[in-house]
C-alpha positions as CSV (number, residue, x, y, z in Angstrom):
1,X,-32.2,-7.8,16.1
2,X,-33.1,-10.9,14.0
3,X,-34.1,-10.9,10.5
4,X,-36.7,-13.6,9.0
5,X,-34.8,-16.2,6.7
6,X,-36.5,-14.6,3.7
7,X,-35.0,-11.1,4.1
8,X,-32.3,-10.1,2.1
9,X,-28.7,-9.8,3.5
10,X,-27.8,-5.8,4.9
11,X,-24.8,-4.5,3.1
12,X,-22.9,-5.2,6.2
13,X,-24.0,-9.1,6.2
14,X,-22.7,-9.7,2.7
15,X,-20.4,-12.7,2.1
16,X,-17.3,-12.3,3.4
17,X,-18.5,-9.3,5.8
18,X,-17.8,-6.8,2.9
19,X,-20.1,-3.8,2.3
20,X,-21.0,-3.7,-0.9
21,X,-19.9,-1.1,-3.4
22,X,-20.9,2.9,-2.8
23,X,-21.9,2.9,-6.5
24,X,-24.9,0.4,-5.8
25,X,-27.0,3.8,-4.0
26,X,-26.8,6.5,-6.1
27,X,-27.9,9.0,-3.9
28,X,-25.2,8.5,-1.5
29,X,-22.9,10.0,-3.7
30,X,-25.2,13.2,-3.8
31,X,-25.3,13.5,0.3
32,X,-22.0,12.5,1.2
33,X,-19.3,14.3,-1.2
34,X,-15.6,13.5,-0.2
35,X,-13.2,15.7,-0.3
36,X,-10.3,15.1,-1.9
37,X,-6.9,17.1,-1.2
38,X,-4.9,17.1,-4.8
39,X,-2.5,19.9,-5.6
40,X,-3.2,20.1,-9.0
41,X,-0.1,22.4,-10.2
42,X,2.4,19.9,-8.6
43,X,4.5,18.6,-11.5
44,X,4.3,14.8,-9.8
45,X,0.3,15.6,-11.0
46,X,1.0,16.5,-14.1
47,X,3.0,13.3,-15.1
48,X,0.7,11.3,-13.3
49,X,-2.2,12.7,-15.3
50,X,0.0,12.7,-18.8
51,X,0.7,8.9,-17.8
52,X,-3.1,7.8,-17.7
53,X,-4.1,10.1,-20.5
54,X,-1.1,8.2,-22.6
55,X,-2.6,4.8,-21.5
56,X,-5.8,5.6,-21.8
57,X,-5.0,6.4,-25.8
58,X,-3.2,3.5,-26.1
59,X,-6.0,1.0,-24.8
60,X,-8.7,3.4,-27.3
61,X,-6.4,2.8,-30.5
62,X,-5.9,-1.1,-29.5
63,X,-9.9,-1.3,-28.8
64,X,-10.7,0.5,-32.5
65,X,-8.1,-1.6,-34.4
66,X,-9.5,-5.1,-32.9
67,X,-13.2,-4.1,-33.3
68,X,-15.7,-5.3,-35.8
């Protein structure tokens, strides 16, 4: 199937024959939900999460003390 010089590139056409990002069709997160298989009450979990909550504080407190 050709496409006239004028029509915009598919997702699959892109650049570098990347599909662009999920986020770009909102409504394709509503129809397609992904599961996702994460043993919350594993301790591994927890430290993960207390890591990127730590972080996440950090990079807050830096981002109000350099502000206007």
């Amino acid at each position: 199937p050709q496409r006239s010089p004028d029509a915009s590139p598919r997702p699959t056409e892109t650049p570098g024959g990347q599909q662009e990002a999920k986020a770009a069709d909102p409504k394709r997160g509503e129809e397609e939900e992904e599961e996702i298989d994460i043993d919350l009450s594993a301790p591994e979990t927890e430290r993960a999460a207390l890591s990127i909550q730590g972080r996440f504080r950090r990079f807050q407190k830096r981002k109000k003390e350099s502000g206007p």
